[in-house]
N, C-alpha and C positions, 0 to 999 in steps of 0.2 A: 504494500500500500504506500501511494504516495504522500508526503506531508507537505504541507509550507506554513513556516511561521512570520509574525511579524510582534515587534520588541518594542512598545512604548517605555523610553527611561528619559528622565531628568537630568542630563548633561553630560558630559563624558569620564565623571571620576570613577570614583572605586564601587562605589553602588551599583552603578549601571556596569561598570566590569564584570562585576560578582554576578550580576543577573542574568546579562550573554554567557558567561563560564557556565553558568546553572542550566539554561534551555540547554546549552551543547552537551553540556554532560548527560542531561536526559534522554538527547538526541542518541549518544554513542550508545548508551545503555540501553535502549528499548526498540530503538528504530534500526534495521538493516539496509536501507540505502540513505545517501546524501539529502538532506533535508534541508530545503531554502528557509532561513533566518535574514529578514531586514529587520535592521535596528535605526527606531527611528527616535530621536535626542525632541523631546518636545520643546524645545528653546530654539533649538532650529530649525522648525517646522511647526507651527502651534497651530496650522490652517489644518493639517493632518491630524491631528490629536482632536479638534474641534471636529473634523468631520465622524471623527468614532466613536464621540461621546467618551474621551479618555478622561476620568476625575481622578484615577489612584495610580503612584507608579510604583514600581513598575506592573505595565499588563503586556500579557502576552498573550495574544490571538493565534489560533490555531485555523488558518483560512482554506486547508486545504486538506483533507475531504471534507467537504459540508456535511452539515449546517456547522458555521464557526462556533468555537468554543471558545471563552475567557478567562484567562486565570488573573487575578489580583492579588499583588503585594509578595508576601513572600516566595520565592520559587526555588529555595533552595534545597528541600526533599524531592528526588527526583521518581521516585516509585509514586509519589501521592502527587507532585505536577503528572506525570503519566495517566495518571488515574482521571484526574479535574480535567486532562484534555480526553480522554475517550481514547487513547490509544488503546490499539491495536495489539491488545498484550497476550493473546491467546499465541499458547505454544513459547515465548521469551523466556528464557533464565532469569533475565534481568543482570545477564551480565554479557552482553554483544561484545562491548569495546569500550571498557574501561579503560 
């Protein structure tokens, strides 16, 4: 199954660092092919964030297989982010590529 995500964060530091490290590590752990992540910095684009209805950061959309899915604020548990996005966990270890 194919994924795509997209990464609403609050500027470029360690926060939003920690948040892209966290979707990937989900990524490598659950998902078996390459998985599109846009990370989009709401300070730099706040016409994007307004069109999503973005109020909490970080969120990460899961746009790709419908119907999207949202996760809000924390995303640092990657089995319970898997879980909140509907992945596809049937038959996974939960350990692809660590």
């Amino acid at each position: 199954m194919s994924y795509e995500f997209t990464l609403y964060v609050g500027g470029k530091g360690g926060a939003a660092q920690r948040a892209a490290a966290d979707v990937e590590a989900m990524c490598g752990r659950f998902i078996d092919e390459p998985s599109p992540l846009a990370v989009v910095d709401v300070g730099d684009d706040p016409r994007a964030a307004a069109a999503e209805e973005i109020s909490v950061l970080p969120t990460l959309i899961r746009r790709r297989p419908a119907p999207p899915r949202r996760v809000l604020g924390d995303l640092g548990d990657p089995e319970a982010l898997a879980r909140a996005l509907r992945l596809d966990l049937a038959g996974t270890s939960g350990n692809r590529r660590v």
